[in-house]
C-alpha positions in Angstrom: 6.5 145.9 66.5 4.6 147.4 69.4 6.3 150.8 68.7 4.3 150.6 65.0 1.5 149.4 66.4 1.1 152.4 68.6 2.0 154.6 65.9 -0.6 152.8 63.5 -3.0 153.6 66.8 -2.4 156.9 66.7 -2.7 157.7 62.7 -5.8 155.8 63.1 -7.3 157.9 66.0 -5.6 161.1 64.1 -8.4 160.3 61.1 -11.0 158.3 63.0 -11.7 160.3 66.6 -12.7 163.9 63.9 -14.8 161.8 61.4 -16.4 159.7 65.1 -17.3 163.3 67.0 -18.7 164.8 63.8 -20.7 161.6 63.0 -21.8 161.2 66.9 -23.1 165.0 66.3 -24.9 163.9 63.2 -26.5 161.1 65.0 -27.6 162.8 68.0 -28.9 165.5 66.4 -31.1 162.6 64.2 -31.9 160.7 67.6 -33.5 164.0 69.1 -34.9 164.4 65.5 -37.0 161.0 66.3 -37.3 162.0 69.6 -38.8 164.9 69.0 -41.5 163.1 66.1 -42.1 160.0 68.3 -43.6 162.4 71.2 -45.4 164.2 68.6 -46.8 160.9 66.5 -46.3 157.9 67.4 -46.9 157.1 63.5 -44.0 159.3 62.7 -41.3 156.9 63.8 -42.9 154.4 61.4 -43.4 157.0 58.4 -39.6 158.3 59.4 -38.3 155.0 58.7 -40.5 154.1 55.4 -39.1 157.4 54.0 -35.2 157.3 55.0 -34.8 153.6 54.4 -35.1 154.3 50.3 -33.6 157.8 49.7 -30.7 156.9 52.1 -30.0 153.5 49.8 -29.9 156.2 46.8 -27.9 158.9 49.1 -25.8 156.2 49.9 -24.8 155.6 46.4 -23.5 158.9 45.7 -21.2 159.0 48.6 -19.8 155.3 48.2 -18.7 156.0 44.3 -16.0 158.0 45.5 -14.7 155.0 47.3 -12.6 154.1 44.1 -10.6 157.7 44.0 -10.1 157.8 48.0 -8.6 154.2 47.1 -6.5 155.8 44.0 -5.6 158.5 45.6 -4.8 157.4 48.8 -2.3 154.8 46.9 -0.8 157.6 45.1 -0.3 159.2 48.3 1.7 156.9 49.5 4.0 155.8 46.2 4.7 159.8 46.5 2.5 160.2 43.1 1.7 164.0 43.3 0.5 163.8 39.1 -2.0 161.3 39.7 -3.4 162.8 43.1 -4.5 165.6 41.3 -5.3 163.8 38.4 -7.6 161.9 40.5 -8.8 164.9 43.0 -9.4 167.1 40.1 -11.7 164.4 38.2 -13.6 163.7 41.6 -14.8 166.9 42.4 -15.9 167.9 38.8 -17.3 165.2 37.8 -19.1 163.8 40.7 -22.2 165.4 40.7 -24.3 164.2 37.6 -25.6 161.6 39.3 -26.7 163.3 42.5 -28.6 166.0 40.1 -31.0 163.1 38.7 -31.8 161.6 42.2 -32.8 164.8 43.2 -35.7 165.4 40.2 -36.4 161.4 41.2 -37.5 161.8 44.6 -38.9 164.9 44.2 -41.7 163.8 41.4 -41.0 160.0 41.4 -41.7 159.2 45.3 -44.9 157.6 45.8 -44.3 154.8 43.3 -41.0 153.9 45.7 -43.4 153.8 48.9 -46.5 151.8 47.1 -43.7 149.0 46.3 -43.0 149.3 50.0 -46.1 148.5 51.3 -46.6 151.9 52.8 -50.4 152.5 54.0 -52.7 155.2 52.7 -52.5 156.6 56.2 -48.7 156.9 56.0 -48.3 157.3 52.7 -49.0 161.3 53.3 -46.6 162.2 55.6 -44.1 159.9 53.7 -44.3 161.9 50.5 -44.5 165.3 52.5 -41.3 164.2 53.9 -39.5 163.3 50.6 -40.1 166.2 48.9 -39.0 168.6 51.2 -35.9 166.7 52.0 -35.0 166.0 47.9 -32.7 169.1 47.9 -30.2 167.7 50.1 -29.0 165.1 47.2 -28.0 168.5 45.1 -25.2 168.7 47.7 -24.1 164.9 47.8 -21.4 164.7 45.4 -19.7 167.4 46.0 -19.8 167.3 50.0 -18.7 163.2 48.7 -16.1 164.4 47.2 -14.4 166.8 49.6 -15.0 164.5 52.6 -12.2 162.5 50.9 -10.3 165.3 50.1 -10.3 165.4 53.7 -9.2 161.9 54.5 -7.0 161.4 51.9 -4.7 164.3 53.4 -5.4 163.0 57.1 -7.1 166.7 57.9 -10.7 166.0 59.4 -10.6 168.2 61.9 -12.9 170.5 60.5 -15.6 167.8 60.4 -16.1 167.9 63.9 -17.5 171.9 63.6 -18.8 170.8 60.6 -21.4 168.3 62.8 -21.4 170.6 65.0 -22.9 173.1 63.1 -25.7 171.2 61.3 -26.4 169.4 64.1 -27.3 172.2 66.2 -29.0 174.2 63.4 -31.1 171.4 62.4 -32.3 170.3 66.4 -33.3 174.3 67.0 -35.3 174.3 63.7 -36.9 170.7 64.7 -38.4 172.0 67.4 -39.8 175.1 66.2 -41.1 173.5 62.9 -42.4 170.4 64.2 -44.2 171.7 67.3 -44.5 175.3 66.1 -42.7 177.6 67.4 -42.1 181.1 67.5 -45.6 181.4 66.0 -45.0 179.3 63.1 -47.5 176.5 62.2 -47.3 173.0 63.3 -45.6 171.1 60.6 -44.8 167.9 62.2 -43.0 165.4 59.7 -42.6 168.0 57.3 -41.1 170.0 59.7 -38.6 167.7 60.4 -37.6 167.7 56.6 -37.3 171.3 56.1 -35.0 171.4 59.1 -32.4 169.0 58.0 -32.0 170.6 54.5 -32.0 174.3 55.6 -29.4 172.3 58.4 -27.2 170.7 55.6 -27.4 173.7 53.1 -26.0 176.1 55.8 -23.5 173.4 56.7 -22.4 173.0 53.0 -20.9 176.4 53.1 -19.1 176.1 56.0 -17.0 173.3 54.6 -16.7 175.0 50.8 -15.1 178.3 52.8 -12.6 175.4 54.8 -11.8 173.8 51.7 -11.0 176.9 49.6 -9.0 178.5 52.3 -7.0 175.9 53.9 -3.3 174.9 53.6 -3.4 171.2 55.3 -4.6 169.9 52.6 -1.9 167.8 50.1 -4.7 166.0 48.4 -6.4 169.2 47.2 -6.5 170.0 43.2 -5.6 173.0 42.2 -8.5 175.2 40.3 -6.4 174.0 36.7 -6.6 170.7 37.7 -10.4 170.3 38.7 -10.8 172.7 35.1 -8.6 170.4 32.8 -10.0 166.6 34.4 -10.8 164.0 32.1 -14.3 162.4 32.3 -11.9 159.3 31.6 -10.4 159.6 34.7 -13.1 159.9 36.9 -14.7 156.7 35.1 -11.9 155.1 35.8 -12.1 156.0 39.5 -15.7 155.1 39.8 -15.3 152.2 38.0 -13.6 150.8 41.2 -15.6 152.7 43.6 -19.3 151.7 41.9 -18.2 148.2 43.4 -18.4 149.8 46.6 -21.4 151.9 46.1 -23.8 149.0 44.6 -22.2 147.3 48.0 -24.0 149.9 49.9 -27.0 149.7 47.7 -27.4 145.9 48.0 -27.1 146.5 51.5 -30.3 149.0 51.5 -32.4 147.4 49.3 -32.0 144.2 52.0 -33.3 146.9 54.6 -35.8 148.1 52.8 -37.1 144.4 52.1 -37.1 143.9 56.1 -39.0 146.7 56.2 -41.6 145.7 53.7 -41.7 142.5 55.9 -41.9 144.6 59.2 -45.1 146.6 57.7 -46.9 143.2 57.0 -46.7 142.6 60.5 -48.7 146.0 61.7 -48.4 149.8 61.4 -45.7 150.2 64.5 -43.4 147.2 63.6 -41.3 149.8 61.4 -41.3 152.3 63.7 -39.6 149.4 66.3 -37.2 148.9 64.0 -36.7 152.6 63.5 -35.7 153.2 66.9 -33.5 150.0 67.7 -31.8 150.7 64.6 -31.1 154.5 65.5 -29.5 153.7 68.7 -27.5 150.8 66.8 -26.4 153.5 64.5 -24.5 155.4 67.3 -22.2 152.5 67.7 -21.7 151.7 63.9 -21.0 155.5 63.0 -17.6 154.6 65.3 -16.9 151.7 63.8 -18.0 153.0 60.3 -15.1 156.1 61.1 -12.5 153.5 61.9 -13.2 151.6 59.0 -13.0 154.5 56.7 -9.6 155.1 58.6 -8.6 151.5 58.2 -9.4 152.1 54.2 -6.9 155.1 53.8 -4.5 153.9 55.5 -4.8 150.0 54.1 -4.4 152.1 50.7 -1.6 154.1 51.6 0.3 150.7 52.7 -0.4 148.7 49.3 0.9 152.0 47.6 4.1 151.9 49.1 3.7 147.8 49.5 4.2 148.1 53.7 2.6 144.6 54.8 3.4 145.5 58.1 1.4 148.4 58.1 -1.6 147.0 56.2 -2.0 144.1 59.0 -1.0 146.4 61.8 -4.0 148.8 61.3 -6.5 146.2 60.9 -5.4 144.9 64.2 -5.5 148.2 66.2 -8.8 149.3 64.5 -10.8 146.2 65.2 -9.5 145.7 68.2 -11.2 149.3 68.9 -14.6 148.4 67.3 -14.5 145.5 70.5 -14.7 148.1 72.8 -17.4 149.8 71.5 -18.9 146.1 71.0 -18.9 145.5 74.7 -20.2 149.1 75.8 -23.1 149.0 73.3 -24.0 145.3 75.5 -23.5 146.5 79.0 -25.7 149.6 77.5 -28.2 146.6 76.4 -28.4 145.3 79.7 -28.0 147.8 82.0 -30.5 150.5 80.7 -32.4 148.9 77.7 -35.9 150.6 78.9 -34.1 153.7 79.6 -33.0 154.2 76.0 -36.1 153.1 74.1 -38.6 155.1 76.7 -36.8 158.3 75.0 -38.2 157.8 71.6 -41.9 156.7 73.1 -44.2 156.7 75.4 -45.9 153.5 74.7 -45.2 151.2 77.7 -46.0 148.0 75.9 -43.2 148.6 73.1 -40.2 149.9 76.0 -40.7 146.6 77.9 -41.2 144.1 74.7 -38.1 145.9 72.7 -35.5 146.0 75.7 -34.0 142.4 73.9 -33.7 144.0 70.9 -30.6 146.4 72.2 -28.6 143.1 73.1 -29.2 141.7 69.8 -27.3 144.4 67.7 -24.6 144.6 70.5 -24.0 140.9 70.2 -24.3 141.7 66.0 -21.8 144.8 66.3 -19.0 141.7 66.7 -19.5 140.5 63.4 -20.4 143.7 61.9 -17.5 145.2 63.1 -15.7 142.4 61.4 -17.3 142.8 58.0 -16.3 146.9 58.5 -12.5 146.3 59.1 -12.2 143.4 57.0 -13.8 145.1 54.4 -12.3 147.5 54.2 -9.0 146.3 54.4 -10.0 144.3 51.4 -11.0 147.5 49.6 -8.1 148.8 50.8 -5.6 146.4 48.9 -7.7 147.5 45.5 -10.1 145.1 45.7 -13.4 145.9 45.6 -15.6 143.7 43.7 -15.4 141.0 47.0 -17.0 143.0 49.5 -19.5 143.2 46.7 -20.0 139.8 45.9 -20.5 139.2 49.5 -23.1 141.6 50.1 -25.5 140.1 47.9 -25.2 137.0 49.1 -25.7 138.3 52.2 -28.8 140.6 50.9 -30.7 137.5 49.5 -29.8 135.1 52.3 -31.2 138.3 55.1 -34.4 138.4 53.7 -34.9 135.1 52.5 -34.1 133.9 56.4 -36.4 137.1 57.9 -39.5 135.6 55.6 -38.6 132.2 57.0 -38.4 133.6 60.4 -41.1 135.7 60.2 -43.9 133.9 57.9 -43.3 130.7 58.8 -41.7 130.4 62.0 -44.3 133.2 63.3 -41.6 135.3 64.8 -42.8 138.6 63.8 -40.2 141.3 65.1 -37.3 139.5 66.5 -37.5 136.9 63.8 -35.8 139.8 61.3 -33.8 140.9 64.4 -32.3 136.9 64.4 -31.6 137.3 60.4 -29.3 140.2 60.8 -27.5 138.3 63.8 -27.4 135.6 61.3 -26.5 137.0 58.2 -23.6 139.3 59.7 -21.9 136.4 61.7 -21.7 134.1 58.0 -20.4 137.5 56.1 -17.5 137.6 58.5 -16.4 134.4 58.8 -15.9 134.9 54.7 -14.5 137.8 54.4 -12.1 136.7 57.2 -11.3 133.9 55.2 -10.5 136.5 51.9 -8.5 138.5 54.2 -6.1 135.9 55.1 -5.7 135.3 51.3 -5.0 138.4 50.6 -2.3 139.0 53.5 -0.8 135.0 52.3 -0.7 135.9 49.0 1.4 139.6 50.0 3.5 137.6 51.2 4.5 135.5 48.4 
């Protein structure tokens, strides 16, 4: 058993450790990215966050649908199904871009509407829609860079994400600072700046990983140019019809942000920009976790494929018992250096010493979170994808629901929304343990 184990380890890392480094890159470059607009305007951090918060939720979407043919095809990859992975591929990368296309003409006439439900001031509401617009043509490229990420990860090839981050990442933190500040003798653009940097950033990116793709040889999971030509729309439905489960998941999940942010901005102008930056340094640890778990899904597939219960449980072990490490890191960050971290996004001394508790708060969370990541996906993993669902909705009405409480009637303000996370994670993974256990049971039998 411990010889599995450290081969489960290993296959793990072999997926996890490219998708972790290109995602840390991704990150960072977003941290300087606030870095660099939280020494320019202290109002940016709060605009940044109004702005993201919605067209992430929608972004989200798009790359979660292809949850149900990673699934599929990850099962077919390990019952040895060669028809059905290309059957699957094929219909994946032809197919997934409709909906992508539409989000894009949605933000980029239909934004302001989005941030007056928000609560967004007059006096952000500017750089908000600035931001928006410039930014909508990245969603052009979300189903299809959706679609071969899990071309990627279906063959156990992500290598080439890690130049891929690499790549954007450094494209998009050189153009920051000569658009935001102006450089070079360009104008100040500030906020705007910031958004013209990332697409230029992503589009640039884009066709590094089309000219990997096309030119590859590592990649089983690949269709063939007939197979992507001759896919049935049926096939694809089918796919998304498992992985829309997964998707509306991540949705429910955003809209509960963006609720805590509409709760945030009743409290004043800078509460969302607090958020903003506790939740960007959060996001550093959950991008490792969120690799792992994507891991833990491929390879939870590939063992209900073959039916290997050994193999399903064995992963889960290994990969939450790596999420605990970066659990108790992110804490020893939280107490160690708390003012350090936050004094890099602002120069506010009032907000660096009140917002030091906040870091230990989501390193605390990150034990539960990193629960409901595994878990979940170990759940998805076995071809079931309507629970994780189900539980995310719950858990979207009972977060906000318990914020207001916190906030509007206990008088709480800030941490009172911090608490309701810390809440609302630890109940989601005591249930989803519990469906895990089922699930593992009933293999049994």
């Amino acid at each position: 058993m411990k010889t599995n184990k450290k081969e489960y380890l290993k296959r793990l890392l072999v997926i996890a450790v490219p998708i972790i480094l290109s995602n840390l890159i991704s990150q960072l470059q977003m941290l300087i990215d606030r870095i660099f607009l939280g020494r320019a305007d202290n109002l940016y951090m709060s605009a940044l966050s109004n702005v993201t918060a919605p067209m992430w939720a929608t972004m989200s979407f798009c790359f979660s649908i292809v949850a149900g043919a990673s699934i599929l095809i990850s099962q077919s990859v390990g019952a040895k199904d060669r028809e059905h992975i290309e059957e699957y591929a094929g219909a994946m990368i032809k197919y997934n871009n409709i909906i992508p296309i539409l989000l894009f003409f949605f933000w980029l006439f239909l934004s302001e509407p989005v941030f007056r439900l928000m609560g967004v001031s007059e006096n952000l509401m500017p750089m908000c829609l600035s931001y928006a617009r410039f930014y909508a043509p990245v969603f052009l490229l979300t189903g299809l860079g959706g679609s071969l990420s899990v071309v990627l990860q279906t063959s156990n090839y992500t290598k080439p994400m890690v130049v891929y981050g690499a790549l954007r990442a450094g494209l998009n933190i050189v153009l920051d600072y000569i658009l935001i500040y102006g450089k070079l003798g360009l104008p100040v653009l500030g906020i705007k700046g910031a958004a013209i940097a990332t697409t230029i950033a992503e589009y640039l990116g884009a066709i590094f990983i089309l000219c990997v793709i096309f030119t590859s040889k590592k990649l089983p999971t690949k269709p063939s140019a007939k197979g992507i030509k001759s896919a049935k729309l049926s096939t694809y439905v089918t796919s998304a019809k498992l992985g829309v489960n997964t998707a509306l998941e991540d949705f429910a999940w955003n809209i509960g942000n963006l609720l805590l942010i509409r709760i945030l901005n009743t409290i004043n102008e800078f509460a969302a920009g607090i958020y903003s930056i506790i939740f960007g340094v959060e996001v550093l640890a959950v991008v490792i976790v969120g690799a792992i778990g994507s891991s833990t899904m491929t390879l939870t597939s590939e063992a209900t494929g073959k039916k290997d219960l050994a193999q399903y449980k064995g992963v889960c072990i290994c990969a939450y018992g790596l999420c605990m490490i970066v659990a108790v890191v992110m804490i020893i960050l939280g107490i160690a250096i708390p003012e350090q971290i936050i004094a890099l996004f602002t120069k506010d001394t009032t907000v660096i010493t009140t917002s030091s508790v906040y870091l230990l708060i989501v390193g605390i969370n990150l034990f539960s979170k990193s629960a409901n990541i595994i878990i979940g996906n170990g759940i998805r993993g076995s071809g079931d994808t309507k629970w994780m669902l189900y539980t995310q909705l719950l858990g979207t009405v009972g977060i906000v629901s318990v914020a207001a409480f916190f906030v509007f009637v206990c008088k709480l303000e800030i941490v009172g929304v911090f608490l309701a996370v810390l809440v609302d994670e630890a109940v989601r993974a005591l249930i989803n343990l519990w469906k895990y256990i089922r699930i593992v049971r009933n293999w049994k039998t």
